[in-house]
N, C-alpha and C positions, 0 to 999 in steps of 0.2 A: 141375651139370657145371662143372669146373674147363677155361678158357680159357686156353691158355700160347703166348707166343711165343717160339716156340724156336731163331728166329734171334737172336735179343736176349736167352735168357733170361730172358723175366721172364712173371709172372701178369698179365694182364687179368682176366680174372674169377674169382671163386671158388665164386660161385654162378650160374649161368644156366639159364636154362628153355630150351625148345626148341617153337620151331613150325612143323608141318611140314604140317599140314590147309590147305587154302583159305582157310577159314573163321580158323582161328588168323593165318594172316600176314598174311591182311585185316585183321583188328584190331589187330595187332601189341600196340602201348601204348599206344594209345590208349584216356584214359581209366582207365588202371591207374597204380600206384604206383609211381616209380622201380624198376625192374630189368634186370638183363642180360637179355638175349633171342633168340637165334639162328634166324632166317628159313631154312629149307630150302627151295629151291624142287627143282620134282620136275626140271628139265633148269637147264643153264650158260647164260643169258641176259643180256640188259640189259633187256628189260622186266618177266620178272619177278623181276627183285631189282630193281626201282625203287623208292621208297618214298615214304611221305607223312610228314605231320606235323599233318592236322586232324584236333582233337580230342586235341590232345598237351597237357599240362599243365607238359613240363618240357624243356629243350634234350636234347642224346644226343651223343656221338660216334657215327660209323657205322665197319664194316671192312667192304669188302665182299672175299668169297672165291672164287678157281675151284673146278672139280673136283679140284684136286690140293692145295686147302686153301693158295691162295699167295695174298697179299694183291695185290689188282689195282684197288684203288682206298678212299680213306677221307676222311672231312669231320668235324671240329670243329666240337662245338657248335654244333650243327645246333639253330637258335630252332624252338619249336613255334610252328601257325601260327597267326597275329593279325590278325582284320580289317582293324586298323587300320595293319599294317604289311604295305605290300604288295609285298616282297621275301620275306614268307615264302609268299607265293599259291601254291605251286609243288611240284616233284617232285622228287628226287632220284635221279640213276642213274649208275653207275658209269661211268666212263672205257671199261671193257675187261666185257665178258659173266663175269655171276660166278653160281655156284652158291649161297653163301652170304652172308649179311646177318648180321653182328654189331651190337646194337645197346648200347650202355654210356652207365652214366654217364657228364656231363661230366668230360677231365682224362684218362678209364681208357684210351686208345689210349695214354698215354704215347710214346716216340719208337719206337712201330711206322710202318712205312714198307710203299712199294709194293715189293714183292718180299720180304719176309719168309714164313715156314712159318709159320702156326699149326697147332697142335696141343688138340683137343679131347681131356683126361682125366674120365674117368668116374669118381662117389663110389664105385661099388661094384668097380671095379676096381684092382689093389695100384698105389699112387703112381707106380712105375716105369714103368707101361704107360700109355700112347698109344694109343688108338684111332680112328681115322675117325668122323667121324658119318655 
């Protein structure tokens, strides 16, 4: 799934996976190999689009999204967590209740900002269309 913001115009992602099970956004990437990653949670909250980072092997940018796919909070280079650094001991959660968790490489927010649209396009649908997740 191609990630675009279309207040800015530009691509975030070109490939992302999608996790919408329990089980899927408990494990997010932890443990797996740098990728995009998009957390669905089943309702608009701040607990659950909180996220971790033990058992993370590599930093991330985070977006996180409401119902209406509007950016309502995001963090750079979010360090996976390290015993021996105890600023990473911890949790992350949005500012404001979001439906969705974009998780990306470091760098890939580029100057996405709070209040911009993103827009999730699908591989099998024609380039022009736009659809919700």
């Amino acid at each position: 799934m191609r990630i675009v913001n279309e207040t800015k115009n530009i691509v975030i992602s070109d490939n992302s996976e999608i996790a919408c099970s329990l089980l899927s956004r408990a494990k997010g990437l932890m443990l797996s190999r740098p990728k995009d990653l998009v957390l669905v949670s089943p309702r608009e909250s701040i607990i659950s689009s909180t996220i971790h980072m033990f058992l993370m092997r590599f930093s991330i940018d985070v977006i996180w999204l409401d119902s209406e796919n509007i950016v309502v909070d995001l963090r750079k280079s979010v360090k996976p967590f390290n015993p021996f650094e105890p600023d990473t001991w911890k949790t992350y959660k949005p500012k404001n209740p979001a439906r969705y968790v974009i998780e990306l490489g470091v760098g890939r927010i580029g100057n996405t900002e709070i209040g911009d649209e993103i827009k999730f396009l699908y591989s099998n649908a024609p380039k022009s269309t736009h659809q919700p997740l």
